[in-house]
C-alpha positions in Angstrom: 150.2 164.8 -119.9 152.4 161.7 -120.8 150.7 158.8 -121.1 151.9 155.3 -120.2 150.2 152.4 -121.8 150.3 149.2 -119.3 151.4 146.3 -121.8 150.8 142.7 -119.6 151.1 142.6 -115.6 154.2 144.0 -114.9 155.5 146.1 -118.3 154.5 150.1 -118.5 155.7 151.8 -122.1 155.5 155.6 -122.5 153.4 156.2 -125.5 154.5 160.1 -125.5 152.0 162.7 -125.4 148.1 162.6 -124.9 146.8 164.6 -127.6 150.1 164.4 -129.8 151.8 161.2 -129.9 148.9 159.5 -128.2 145.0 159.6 -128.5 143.9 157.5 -126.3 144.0 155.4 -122.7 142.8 152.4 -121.7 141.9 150.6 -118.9 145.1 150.2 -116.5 147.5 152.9 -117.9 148.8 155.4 -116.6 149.7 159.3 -116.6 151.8 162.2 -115.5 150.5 165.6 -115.7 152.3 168.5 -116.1 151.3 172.2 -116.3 153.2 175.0 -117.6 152.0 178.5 -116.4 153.0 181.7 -118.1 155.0 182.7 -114.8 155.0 181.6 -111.1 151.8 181.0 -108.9 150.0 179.1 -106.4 148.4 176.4 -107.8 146.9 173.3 -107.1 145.8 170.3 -109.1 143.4 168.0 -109.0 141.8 165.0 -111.0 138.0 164.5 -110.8 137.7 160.7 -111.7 134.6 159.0 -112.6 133.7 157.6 -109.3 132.4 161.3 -108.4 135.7 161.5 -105.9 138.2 164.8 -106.1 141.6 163.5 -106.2 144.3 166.2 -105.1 147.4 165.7 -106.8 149.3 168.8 -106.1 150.5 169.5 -104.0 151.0 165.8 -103.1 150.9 166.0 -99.4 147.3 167.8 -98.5 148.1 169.3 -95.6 150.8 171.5 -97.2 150.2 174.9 -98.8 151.1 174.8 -103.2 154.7 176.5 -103.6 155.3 179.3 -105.8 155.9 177.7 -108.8 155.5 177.6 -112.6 155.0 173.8 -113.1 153.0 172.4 -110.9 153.3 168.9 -111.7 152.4 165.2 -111.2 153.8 163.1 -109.3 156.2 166.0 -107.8 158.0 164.6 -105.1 157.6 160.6 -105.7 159.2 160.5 -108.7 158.4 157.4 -109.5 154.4 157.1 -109.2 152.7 157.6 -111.9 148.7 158.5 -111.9 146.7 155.3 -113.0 143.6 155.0 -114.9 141.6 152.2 -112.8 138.7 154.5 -111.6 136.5 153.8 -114.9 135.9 153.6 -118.4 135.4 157.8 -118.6 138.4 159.8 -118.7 139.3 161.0 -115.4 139.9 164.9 -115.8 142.5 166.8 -114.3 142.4 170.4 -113.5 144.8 173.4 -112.4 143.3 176.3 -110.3 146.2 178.7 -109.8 146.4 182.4 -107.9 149.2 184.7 -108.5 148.9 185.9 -104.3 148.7 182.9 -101.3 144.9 182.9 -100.0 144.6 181.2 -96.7 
C-alpha cells in the first residue's frame, strides 16, 4: 500500500510504503493498494471504512466478475485515482478475498 501524504489544497507527495517508508496517515491522504498473490486467482478487494460502509475496490466496476489475475490492485483501470482517507480518524482497512476457481 503506497501512501500519499496530501501537503496544502492541491499538492499530493508519495511518502513510499505504509509499514516501511511510512507509518502513518492522516486525515486527507491518500492510498493505492496493491496485492501480490503467490499465483493467479479470482480475487476481489475491498476497504471497510469507519463509517460501517464496504467499499469494493476491485474489481472497480461492480457489476463485472474479478479477472484471473495475480495482482489485484487499486485503482486498476483509472490510473490516476487514488483511494483517499476522508471517511474518519480510524484506519480504513482493506481486504483481499481470492479463489483459485470462478464461483458464480
Amino acid at each position: 500500500m503506497k501512501h500519499y501524504e496530501k501537503v496544502g489544497d492541491t499538492r499530493i507527495d508519495l511518502r513510499g510504503v505504509l509499514g516501511k517508508d511510512s507509518y502513518g496517515a492522516r486525515f486527507g491522504d491518500q492510498v493505492t493498494v496493491e496485492i501480490e498473490l503467490s499465483r493467479p486467482a479470482y480475487a476481489y478487494l475491498v476497504a471497510f471504512r469507519p463509517d460501517g460502509m464496504v467499499e469494493p475496490l476491485f474489481p472497480e466496476d461492480s457489476n463485472e466478475p474479478p479477472p484471473l489475475t495475480d495482482r489485484p490492485r487499486y485503482p486498476s483501470k483509472s490510473r490516476e485515482l487514488n483511494y483517499d482517507l476522508t471517511d474518519g480518524t480510524v484506519v480504513s482497512v482493506q481486504y483481499c478475498t481470492r479463489s483459485l476457481r470462478w464461483c458464480k
